[in-house]
C-alpha positions in Angstrom: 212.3 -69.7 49.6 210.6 -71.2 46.4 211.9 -72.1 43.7 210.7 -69.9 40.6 209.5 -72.7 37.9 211.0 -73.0 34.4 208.9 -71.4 31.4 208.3 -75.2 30.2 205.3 -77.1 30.8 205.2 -79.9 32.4 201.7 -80.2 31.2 200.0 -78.1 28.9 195.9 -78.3 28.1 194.5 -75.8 25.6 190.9 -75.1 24.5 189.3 -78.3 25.9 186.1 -79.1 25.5 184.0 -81.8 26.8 179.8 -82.3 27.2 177.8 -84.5 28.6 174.2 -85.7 27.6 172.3 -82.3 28.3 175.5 -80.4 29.8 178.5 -78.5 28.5 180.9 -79.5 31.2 184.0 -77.7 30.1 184.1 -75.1 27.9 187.6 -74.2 26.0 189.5 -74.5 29.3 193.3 -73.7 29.2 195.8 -75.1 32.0 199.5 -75.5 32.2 201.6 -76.4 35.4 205.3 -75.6 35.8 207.9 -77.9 37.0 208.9 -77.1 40.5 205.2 -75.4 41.0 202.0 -76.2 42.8 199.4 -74.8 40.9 196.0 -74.8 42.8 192.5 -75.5 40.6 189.6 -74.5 42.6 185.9 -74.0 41.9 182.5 -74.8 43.4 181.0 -78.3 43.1 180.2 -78.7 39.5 182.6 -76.4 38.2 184.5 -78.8 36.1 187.5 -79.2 38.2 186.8 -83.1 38.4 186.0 -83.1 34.9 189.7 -81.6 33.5 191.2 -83.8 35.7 190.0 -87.1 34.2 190.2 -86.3 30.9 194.3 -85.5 32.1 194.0 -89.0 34.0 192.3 -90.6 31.2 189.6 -91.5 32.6 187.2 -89.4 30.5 187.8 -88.2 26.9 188.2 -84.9 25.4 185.3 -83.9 23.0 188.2 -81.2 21.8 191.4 -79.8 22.4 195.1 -80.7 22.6 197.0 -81.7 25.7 200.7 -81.2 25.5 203.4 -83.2 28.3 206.6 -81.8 28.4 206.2 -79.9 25.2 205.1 -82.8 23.4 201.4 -83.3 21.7 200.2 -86.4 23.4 196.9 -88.6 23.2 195.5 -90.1 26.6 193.0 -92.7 26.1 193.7 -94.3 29.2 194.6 -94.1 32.9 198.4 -96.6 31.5 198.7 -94.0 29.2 198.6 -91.4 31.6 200.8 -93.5 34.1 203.4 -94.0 31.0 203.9 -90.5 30.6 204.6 -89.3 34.8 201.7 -88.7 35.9 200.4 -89.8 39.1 196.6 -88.8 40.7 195.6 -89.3 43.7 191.5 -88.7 44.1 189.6 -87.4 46.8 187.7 -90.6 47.3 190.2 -93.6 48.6 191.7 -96.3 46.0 193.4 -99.3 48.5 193.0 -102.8 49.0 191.2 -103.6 52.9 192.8 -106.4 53.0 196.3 -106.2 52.4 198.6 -104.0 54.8 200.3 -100.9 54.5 203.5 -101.8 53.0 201.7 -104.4 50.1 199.3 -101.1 49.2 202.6 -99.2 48.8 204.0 -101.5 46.5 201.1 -102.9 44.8 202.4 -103.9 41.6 205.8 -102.6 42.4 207.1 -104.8 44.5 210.9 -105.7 45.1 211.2 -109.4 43.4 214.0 -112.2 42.8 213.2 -115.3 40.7 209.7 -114.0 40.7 209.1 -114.3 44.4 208.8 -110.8 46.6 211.6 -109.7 49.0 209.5 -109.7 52.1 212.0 -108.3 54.2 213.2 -105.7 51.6 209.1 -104.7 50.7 209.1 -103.6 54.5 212.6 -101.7 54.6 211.3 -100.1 52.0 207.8 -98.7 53.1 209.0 -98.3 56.7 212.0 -95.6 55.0 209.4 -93.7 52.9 206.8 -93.5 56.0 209.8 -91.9 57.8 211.0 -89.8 55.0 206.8 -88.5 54.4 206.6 -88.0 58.2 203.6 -90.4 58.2 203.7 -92.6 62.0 202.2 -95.2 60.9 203.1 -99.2 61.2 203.8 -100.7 57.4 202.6 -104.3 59.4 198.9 -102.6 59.7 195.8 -104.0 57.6 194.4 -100.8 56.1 191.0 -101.9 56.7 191.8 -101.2 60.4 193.0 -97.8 59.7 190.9 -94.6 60.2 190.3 -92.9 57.1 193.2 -90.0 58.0 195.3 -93.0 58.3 194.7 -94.7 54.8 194.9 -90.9 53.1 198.0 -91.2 54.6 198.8 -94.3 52.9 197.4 -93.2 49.7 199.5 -90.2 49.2 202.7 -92.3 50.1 202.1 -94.9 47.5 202.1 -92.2 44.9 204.9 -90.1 46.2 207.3 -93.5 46.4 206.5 -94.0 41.7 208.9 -90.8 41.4 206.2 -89.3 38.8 206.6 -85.9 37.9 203.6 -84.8 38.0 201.1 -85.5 41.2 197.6 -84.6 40.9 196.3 -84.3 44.4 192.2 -84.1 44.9 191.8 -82.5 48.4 194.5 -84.5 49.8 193.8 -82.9 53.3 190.4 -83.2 53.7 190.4 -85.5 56.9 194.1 -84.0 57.9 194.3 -82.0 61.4 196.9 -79.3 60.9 200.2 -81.1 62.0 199.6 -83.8 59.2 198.7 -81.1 56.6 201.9 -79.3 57.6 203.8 -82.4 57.1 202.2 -83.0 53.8 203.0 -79.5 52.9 207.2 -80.4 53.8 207.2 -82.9 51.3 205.7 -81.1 48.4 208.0 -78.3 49.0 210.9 -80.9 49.0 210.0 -82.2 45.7 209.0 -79.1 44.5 212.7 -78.4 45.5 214.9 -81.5 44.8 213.0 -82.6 42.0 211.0 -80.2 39.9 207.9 -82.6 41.3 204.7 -80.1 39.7 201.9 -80.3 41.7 197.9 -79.9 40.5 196.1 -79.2 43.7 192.1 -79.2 44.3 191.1 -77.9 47.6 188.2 -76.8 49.5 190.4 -75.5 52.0 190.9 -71.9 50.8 193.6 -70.8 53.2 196.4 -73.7 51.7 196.4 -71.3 48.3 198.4 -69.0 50.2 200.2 -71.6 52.6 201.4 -73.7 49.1 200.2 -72.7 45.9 202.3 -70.8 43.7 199.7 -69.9 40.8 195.9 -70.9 41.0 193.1 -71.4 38.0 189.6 -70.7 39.0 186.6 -72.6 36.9 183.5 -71.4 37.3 180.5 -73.0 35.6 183.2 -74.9 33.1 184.6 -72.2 31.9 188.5 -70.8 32.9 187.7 -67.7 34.8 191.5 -66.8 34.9 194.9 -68.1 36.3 196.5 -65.7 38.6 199.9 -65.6 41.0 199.0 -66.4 44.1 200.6 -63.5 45.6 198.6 -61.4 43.7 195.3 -62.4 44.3 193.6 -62.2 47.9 191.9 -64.7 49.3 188.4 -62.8 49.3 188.5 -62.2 45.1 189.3 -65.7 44.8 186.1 -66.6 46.3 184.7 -63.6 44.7 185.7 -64.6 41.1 184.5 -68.8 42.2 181.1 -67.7 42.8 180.7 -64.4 41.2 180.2 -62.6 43.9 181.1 -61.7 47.5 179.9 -64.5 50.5 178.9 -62.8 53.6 178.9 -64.3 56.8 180.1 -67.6 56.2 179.7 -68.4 60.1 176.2 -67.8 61.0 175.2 -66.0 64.7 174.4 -68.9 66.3 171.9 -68.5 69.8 172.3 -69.6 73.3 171.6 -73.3 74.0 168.2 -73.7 75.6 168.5 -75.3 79.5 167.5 -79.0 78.9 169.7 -81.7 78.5 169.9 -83.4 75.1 172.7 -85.4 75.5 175.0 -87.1 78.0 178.0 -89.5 78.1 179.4 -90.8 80.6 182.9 -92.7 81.6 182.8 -94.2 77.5 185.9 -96.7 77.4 186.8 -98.6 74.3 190.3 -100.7 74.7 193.3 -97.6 73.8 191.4 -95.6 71.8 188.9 -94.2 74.4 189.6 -93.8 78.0 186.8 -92.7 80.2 185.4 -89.9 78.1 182.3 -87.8 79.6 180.7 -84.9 78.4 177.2 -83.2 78.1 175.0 -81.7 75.1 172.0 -79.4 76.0 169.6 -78.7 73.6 169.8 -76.2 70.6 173.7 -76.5 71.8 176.9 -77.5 69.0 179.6 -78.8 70.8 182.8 -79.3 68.7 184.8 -82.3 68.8 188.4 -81.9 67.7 191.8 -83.5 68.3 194.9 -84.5 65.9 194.6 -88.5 63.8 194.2 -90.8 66.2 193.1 -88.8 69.2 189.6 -90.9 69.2 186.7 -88.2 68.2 185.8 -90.3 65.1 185.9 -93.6 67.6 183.7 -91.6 70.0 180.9 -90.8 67.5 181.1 -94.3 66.7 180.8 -95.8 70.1 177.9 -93.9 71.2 175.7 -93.8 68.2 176.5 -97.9 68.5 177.9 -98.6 65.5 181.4 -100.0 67.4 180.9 -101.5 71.0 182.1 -100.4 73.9 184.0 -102.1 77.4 181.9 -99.3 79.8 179.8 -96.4 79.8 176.5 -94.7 79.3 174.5 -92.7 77.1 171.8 -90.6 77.8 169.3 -88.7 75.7 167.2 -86.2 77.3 167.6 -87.5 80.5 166.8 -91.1 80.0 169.2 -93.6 79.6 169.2 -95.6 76.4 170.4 -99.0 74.8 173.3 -98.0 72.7 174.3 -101.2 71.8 173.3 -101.4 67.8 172.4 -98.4 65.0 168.8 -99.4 65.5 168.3 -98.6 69.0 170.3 -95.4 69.0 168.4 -94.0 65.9 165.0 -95.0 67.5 166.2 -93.3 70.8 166.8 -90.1 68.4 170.1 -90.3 68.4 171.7 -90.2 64.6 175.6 -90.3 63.0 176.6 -89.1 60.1 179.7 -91.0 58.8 182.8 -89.2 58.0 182.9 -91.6 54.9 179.8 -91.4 52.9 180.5 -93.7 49.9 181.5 -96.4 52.4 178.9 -95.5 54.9 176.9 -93.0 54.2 175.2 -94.0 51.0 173.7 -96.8 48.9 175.4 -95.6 45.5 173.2 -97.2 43.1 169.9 -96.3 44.9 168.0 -92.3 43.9 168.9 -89.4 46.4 165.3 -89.9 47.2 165.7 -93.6 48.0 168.8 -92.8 50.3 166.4 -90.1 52.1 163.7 -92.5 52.7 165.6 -95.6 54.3 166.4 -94.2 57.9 162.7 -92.1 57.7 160.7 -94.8 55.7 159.3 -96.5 59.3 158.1 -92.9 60.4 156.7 -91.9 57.1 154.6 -95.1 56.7 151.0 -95.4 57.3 149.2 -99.2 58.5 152.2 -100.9 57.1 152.8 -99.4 54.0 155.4 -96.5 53.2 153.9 -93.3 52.0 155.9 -92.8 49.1 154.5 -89.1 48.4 155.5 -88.0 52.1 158.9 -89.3 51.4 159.1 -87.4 47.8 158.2 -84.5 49.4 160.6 -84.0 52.2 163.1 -85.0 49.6 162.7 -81.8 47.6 162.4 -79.9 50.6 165.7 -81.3 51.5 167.3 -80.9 48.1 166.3 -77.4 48.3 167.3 -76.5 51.2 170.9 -77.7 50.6 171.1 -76.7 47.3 171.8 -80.2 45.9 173.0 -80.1 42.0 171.0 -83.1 40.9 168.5 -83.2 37.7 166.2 -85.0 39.7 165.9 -86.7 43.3 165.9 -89.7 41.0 169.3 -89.7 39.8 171.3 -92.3 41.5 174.1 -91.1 44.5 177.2 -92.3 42.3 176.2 -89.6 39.5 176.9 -86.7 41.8 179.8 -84.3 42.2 181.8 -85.3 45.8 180.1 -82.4 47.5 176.7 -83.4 46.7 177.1 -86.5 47.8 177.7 -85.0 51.6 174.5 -83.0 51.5 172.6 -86.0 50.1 173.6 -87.8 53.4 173.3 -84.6 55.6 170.1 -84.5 54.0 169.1 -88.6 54.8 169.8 -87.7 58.4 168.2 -84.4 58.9 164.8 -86.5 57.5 164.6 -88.8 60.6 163.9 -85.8 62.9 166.2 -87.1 65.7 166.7 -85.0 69.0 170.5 -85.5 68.9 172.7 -85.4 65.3 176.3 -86.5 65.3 178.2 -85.1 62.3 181.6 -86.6 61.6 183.1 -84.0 59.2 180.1 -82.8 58.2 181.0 -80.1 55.5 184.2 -82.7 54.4 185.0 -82.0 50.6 182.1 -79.2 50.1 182.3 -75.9 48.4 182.5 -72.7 50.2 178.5 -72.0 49.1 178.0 -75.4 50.3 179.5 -75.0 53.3 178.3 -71.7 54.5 174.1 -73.7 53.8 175.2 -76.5 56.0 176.2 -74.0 59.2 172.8 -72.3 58.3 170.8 -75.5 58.4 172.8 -76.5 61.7 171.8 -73.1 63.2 168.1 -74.0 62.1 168.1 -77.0 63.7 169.9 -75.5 67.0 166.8 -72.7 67.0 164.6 -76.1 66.6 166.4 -77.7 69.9 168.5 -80.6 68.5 171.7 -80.7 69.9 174.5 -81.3 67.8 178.0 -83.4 68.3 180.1 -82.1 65.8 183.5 -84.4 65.2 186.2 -82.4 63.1 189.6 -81.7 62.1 189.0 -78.0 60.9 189.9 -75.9 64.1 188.0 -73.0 62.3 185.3 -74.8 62.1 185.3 -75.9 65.4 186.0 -72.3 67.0 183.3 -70.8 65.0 180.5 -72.7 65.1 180.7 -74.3 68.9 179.3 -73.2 71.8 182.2 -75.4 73.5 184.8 -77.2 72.0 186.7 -80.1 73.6 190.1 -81.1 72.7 190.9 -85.1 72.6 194.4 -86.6 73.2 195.3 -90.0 73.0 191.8 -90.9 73.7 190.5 -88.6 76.9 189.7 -84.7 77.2 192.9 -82.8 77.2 190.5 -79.5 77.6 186.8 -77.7 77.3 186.9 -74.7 76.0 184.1 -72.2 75.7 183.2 -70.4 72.9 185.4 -67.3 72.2 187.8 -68.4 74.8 190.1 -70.5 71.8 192.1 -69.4 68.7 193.0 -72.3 66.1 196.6 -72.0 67.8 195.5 -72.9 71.3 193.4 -75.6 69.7 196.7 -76.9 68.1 198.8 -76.5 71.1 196.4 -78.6 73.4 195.6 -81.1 70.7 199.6 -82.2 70.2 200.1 -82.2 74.3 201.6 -78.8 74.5 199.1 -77.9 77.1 197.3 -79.3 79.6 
């Protein structure tokens, strides 16, 4: 059962107000969480969710307003300020040094010391105990910067978990999860919900985990506080509802049948552990769904074909021919695209224009006797922009000024612009709004009528249900099972994906 929270704020935030050059970005926004609760903040991209949260974190400053902790009137001018008085944030986008390993990211700054010297052995006690006791497998010897990006949210929600804060600000701290991880996650809030009082803000795209963990939820919508609710007395459908103001049909479009032609094939792909002899087909105007629990190899399979990781054997085919998959550049000119799963790392040049990300892959197609047609470029741009709906004042304004959502349609965008026959899309609607989402599966079911064939890697068993024609199921690097569309509920996804079947 949970526990019913106190009537005394943790944290309390009342009329706030904050603008930006040109844009009102909250508007007298109220918020409070309980100790002992999990209070849920959603809204579309934009919404101001981000915004309320950094002016909490300190990151930002409030224009106007009051922000109370623990009944007291307090003034945050700084992340140390916000650090001093228990809170803790952990952001959708990953904070960790590369370089060190698990158990030094854990402790970074906190570590156990004598005389001024660390307590090696005691450092990795330590982190080993709180991986086991957050039901995280993971090895506190590893560099992060081997890790997949699963792995290192992993290691990023530890390392605030272990600083006993009590609050913990979590910005879609599932976002690359499968479901067993999630669940996991979702035991250890409820313990410190529990044990501690621990209150919890929570930002999610993933609508369903309101009713799986949220005990109230707050609803922005265009900066403004639509209204806080109980979550047990709100349905999912008039939370989206009051989010968007108004009802989303059809989130899932009807998608055709695949046309007879081959787009893709793979054959016997083997990369040391991770990938062990993995074949499969794609034919055109066909979405096959890629899916599998942390580790299970879909991300390294995107990777190693689209030959941004080599490989020990296989081959790759594209319509029928074999091609060179040995570097980016030959599998992009074979038509033959990725789109990363991590698109500040990989997917974008952040201080380049939305239109300068668009043009790099397409700027040798859209050049004429040597020299790049700038005006062909600006237009598919816009076309683009529309088409996704991407909130931007202008395809000049520079990738690291837009909203996390954005961001993934600029690069689903970039991709879509090089025409390519074959589009692999690791987590393609990863950290995007419900409207957001539901214009990506539309453009994917455009480009299906069009005949590209898409190789879709994710960890939303929804999403791989609904929009595959087939979906196969990795574990521990091979095929544990194909299954065709309509034949697979999320739970027999699950099942096969942790071994259960075969």
């Amino acid at each position: 059962m949970r526990t019913e929270p106190s009537n005394v704020p943790l944290v309390e935030m009342k009329g706030i107000i904050k603008r930006f050059p040109g844009v009102l970005a909250l508007d007298q926004v109220d918020f409070s969480l309980l100790p002992g609760e999990v209070h849920m903040l959603l809204g579309e991209n934009g919404a101001g969710k981000s915004t309320l949260i950094k002016i909490l974190s300190g990151a930002y400053t409030k224009d106007k307003g009051e922000i109370f902790v623990r009944g007291e009137s307090v003034a945050i001018h700084s992340p140390v300020d916000s650090l001093q008085l228990g809170l803790s944030f952990i952001y959708q986008e990953l904070n960790l040094v590369p370089q060190l390993d698990i158990a030094r990211n854990m402790f970074l700054g906190m570590e156990p010391r004598a005389l001024g010297f660390v307590k090696i052995k005691e450092l990795y006690d330590k982190a080993a105990f709180y991986l086991n006791k957050f039901h995280m497998d993971l090895d506190p010897y590893a560099i992060v910067g081997t890790l997949s990006v699963t792995q290192q949210k992993l290691v990023e929600i530890a390392r605030a978990l272990i600083k006993d804060a009590q609050v913990l600000v979590l910005d879609e701290p599932t976002d690359v999860l499968e479901d067993r991880s999630r669940q996991n996650l979702f035991s250890v809030i409820n313990e410190l919900k529990r044990s501690h009082s621990v209150g919890f803000i929570y930002i999610s795209h993933r609508y369903a985990e309101v009713h799986e963990l949220g005990d109230r939820v707050t609803i922005l919508r265009d900066g403004e506080n639509e209204g806080t609710y109980r979550v047990a007395e709100i349905t999912l459908d008039q939370i989206i509802e009051r989010m968007i103001g108004r009802k989303i049909e059809n989130q899932y479009p009807q998608i055709g049948a695949p046309q007879a032609q081959e787009a893709l094939r793979v054959e016997d792909i083997r990369q040391g552990n991770k990938l062990n002899g993995i074949s499969l087909n794609l034919r055109k105007g066909e979405i096959v769904s890629v899916t599998g629990l942390m580790g299970a190899g879909k991300t390294e399979l995107g990777r190693a074909i689209c030959g941004i990781d080599p490989c020990d054997a296989g081959e790759v085919y594209i319509e029928g021919k074999r091609i060179n998959f040995s570097t980016p550049k030959r599998t992009i000119e074979a038509g033959l695209a990725y789109l990363a799963e991590d698109r500040k790392a990989l997917g974008l040049i952040l201080v380049h224009s939305i239109r300068d990300n668009f043009g790099l892959p397409s700027s040798a197609r859209l050049s004429k006797l040597g020299f790049i047609d700038h005006r062909a470029i600006t237009s598919e741009c816009d076309q683009f922009m529309k088409k996704l709906d991407i909130k931007a004042p202008s395809m000049e304004t520079k990738a690291n000024q837009l909203s996390g959502g954005n961001q993934q349609k600029a690069v689903v965008a970039k991709w879509l612009g090089t025409q390519s026959k074959v589009l692999v899309f690791d987590e393609p609607t990863r950290g995007i709004d419900i409207r957001g989402k539901a214009e990506v599966y539309s453009l994917m079911n455009e480009l299906l009528e069009q005949g590209i064939g898409i190789l879709m890697l994710t960890s939303d068993y929804q999403e791989a249900v609904e929009m595959g024609h087939r979906t196969i199921v990795l574990y521990h690097g091979r095929i544990a099972k194909e299954f065709q569309r309509g034949e697979a509920t999320e739970e027999d996804i699950l099942r096969t994906a942790i071994g259960a079947e075969k």
